[in-house]
N, C-alpha and C positions, 0 to 999 in steps of 0.2 A: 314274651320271646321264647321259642322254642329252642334248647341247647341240643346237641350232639356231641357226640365223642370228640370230633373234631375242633369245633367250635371255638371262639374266642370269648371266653367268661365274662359276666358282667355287661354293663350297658353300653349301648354304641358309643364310643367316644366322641369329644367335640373335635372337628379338624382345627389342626395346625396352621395358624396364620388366617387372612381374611378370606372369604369365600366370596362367590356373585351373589348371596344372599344377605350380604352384611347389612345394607342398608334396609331391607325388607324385615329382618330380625331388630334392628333396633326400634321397631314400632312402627312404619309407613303402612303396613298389612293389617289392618283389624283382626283380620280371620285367622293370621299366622298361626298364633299360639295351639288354637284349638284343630286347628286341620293338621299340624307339626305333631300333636299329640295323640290324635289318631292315626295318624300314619307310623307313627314310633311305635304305637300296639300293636302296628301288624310285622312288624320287622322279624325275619330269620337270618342270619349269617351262619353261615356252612364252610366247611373245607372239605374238598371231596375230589377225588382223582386229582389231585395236584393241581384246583380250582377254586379261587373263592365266588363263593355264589353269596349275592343278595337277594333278597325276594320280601315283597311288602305290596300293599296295597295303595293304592293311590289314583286320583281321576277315577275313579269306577274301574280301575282296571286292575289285573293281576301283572306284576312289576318286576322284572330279576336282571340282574347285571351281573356277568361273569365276568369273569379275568384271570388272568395268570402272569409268574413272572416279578412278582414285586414282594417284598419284604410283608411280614404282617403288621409291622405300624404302619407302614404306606397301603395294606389294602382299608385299614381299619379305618382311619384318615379320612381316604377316598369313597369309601360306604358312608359316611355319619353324612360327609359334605353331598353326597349324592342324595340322601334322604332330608337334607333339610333344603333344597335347591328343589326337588321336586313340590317338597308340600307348598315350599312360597311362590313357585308358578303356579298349583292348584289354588291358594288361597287370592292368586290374583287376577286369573282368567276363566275361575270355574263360572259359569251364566249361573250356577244355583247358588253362588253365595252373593245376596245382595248388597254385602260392603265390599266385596273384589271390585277390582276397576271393570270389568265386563260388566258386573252387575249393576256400580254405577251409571256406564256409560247408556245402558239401557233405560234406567229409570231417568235420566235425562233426556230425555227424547222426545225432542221438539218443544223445549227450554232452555238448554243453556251448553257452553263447549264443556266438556274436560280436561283437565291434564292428563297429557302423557312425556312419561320419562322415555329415552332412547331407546331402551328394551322395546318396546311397546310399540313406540315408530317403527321400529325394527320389525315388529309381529304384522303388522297392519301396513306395512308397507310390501308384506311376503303376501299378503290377502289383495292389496292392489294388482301384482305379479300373476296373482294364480287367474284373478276375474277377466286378466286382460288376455292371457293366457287360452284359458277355456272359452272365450267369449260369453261368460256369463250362466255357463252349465255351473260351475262351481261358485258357489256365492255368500261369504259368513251372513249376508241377514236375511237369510231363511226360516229365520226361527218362525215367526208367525205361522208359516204353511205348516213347519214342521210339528210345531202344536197341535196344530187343526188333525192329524195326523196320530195320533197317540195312541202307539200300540201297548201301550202299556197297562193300559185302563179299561179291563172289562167291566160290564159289555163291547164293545166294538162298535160303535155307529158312525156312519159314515157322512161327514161333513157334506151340506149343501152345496152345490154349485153356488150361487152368490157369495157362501161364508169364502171356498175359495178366490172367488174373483177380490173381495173385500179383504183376505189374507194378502192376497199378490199386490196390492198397492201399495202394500207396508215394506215390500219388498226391494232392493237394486241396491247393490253397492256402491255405484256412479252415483244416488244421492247424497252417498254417505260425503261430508264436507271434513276435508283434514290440513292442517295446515305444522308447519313445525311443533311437537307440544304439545300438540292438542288434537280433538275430536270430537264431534256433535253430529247425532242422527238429528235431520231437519223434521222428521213429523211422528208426532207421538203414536206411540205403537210399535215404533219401529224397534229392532233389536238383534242382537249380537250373538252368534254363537260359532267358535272357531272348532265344534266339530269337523275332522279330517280333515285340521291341520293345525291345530296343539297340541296334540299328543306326540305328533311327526316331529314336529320344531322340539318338544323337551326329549324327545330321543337323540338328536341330534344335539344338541347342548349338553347332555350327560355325556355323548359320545365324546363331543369337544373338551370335554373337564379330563376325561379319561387319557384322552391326547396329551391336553399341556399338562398330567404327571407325569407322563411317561412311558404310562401303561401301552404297552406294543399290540399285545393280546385283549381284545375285551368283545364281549356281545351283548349288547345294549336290547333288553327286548320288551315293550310297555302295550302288554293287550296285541303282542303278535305281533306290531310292528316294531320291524327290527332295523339295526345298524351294526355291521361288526367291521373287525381289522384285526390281522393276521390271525391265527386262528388255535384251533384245540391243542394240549400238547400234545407233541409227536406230529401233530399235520398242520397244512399252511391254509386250511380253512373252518367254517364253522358248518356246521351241517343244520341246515332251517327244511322242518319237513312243511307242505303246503297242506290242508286240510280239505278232504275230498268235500262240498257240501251236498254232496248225494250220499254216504255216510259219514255222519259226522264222527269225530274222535279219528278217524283213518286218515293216513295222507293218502294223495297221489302221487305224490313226486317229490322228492328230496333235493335240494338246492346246496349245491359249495360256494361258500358266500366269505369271501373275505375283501374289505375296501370299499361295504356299498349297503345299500341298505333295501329293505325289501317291506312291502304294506300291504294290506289286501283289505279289499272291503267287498261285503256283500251285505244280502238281507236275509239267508238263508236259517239263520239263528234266531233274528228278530222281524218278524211278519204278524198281521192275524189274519183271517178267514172273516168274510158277512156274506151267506149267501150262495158259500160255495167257491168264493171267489176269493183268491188270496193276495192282499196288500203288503208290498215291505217296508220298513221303516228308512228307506233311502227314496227322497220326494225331489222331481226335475224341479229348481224355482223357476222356471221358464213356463213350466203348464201349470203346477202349484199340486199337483199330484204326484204320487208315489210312482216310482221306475215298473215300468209295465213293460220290456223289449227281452226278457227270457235271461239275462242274466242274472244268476245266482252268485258269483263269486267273480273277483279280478283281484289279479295280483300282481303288484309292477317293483323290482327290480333297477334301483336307480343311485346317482353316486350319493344320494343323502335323502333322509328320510323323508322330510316337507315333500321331495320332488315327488316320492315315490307316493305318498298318501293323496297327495293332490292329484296325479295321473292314475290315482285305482280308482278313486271315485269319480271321476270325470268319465272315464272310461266307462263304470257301470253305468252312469247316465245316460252317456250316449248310446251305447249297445256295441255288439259283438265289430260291427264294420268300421266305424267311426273312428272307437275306442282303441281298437290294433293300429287304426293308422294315425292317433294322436301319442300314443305312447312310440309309435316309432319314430314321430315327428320330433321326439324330444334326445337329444343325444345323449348315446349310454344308456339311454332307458330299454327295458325288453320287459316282457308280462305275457302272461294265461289271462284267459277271459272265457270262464266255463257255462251254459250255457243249460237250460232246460232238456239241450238235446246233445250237445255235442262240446268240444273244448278249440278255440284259437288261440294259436299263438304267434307273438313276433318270426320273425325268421330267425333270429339269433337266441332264441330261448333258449333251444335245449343244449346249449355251449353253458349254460348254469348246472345244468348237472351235476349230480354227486358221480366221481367216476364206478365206473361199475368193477 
């Protein structure tokens, strides 16, 4: 842990009274202890301009939670309980640990149901919503194509047409069979991955912990998807700048964001090249191939995170026409959707604006 001047000495403390992790920490998570204990190595707490700032690692992603406004045993509190509520959603829906219930749920497939506790119905009941929603652009058991797909693994070779069609039968969440409590993929192969909309959903549940303390002020932000309410001191919003992906590290535009949350996804970071020809890591499950329609970036604006992640990446799927008029179909929602060539936006986007 990295101190500063400001700082609060010594180790994150344990929160005060029960947390939503109480029953995950007494043993139901396999993985807890050790994913709890890497996340605690990456921990900073800061005080700086009359904010405490958290920031840590977790889900593969870079992690900070600001706020202002509250005593320093109520921020200190509120950090320990935010960083142990993170790690036991990681240790329980990450697909790469195969004792998480995701990882379970996977290796069961087309053998036997699962249990699921309420959370969980809860989670998979927001992936029912989003499938029915999108009509099946957005789909958690995409994994198979998404494999077949691996930009991460050079050389780069490009999956056969059959491996795809043989991918895509593994594929439909309408297979997926759920009943109170439980869940079972009916045919083996099949599998789980709540990519762009886990991360959404634990931003919005740290926002909600942030609520029922009390905290007025807070900006929730995990890998750039964000949630905040009311805002910096001295102003009544939070300022989120958008990142150009024609250069990267530069915004485009700067957003006053206070009572909403905001997500972007693109493929402009993670893509490779065979041939001259460039693949991104964002695949339609409907064709079993990577988004090919010229967008590079979408970024949607909406009252809570889930909505906002689920409508960016729907939107890049669909492309520039579809995707403006699926985000505007959805209320409160507004978004960019920037493009090879040019940028669209809602009609009410630029009422986001940081004033000038």
């Amino acid at each position: 842990m990295v101190l500063t001047k400001h700082q609060a000495q010594g180790p994150l403390p344990q929160p005060v009274g029960p947390t939503p992790v109480a029953d995950a920490l007494e043993g139901s998570l396999p993985a807890f202890d050790t994913v709890y204990r890497r996340v605690l190595g990456t921990v900073t707490r800061t005080f700086e301009q009359s904010q405490f700032k958290l920031r840590f690692v977790a889900m593969s992603t870079e992690c900070r939670v600001v706020f202002h406004g509250v005593t320093d045993r109520e921020a200190s509190d509120f950090q320990a309980e935010v960083v142990r509520w993170v790690a036991a959603f990681e240790a329980k829906y990450s697909r790469f640990i195969p004792a998480s219930l995701v990882g379970r749920i996977n290796a069961a497939a087309g053998r036997q149901w699962v249990d699921l506790d309420p959370e969980a119905d809860q989670v998979f009941g927001l992936c029912d919503a989003a499938v029915f929603f999108t009509r099946g652009a957005f789909d958690p058991t995409a994994l198979p194509i998404v494999k077949l797909w691996n930009w991460k693994t050079p050389p780069s070779v490009l999956p056969s047409s059959p491996d795809v069609e043989q991918a895509k039968q593994k594929v439909g969440w309408r297979k997926v069979q759920r009943r109170p409590g439980a869940i079972f993929l009916p045919e083996a192969g099949m599998s789980i991955d709540l990519g762009g909309i886990g991360k959404e959903y634990a931003v919005d549940r740290v926002f909600t912990m942030a609520r029922q303390r009390g905290i007025q002020n807070v900006l929730v932000d995990f890998g750039h998807d964000v949630r905040a309410a009311g805002g910096a001191p001295g102003k009544g919003f939070w300022s989120i700048g958008l990142e150009d992906p024609k250069s990267t590290g530069h915004c485009w535009v700067g957003l006053a964001i206070s009572d909403r949350a905001v997500a972007t996804s693109g493929d402009y970071l993670r893509n490779f090249e065979v041939n001259g020809r460039r693949f991104g890591h964002i695949v339609d499950p409907r064709t079993g191939y990577p988004v090919d329609n010229g967008c590079r970036a979408v970024s949607v604006c909406a009252q809570s995170c889930t909505v906002a992640g689920m409508l960016s990446t729907t939107a890049f799927i669909l492309g520039p026409s579809e995707g403006t008029r699926l985000i505007e179909s959805h209320l409160g929602a507004d978004g960019a959707i920037t493009t090879d060539r040019d940028r669209v936006t809602t009609r009410r986007f630029y009422e986001l604006l940081l004033p000038s």
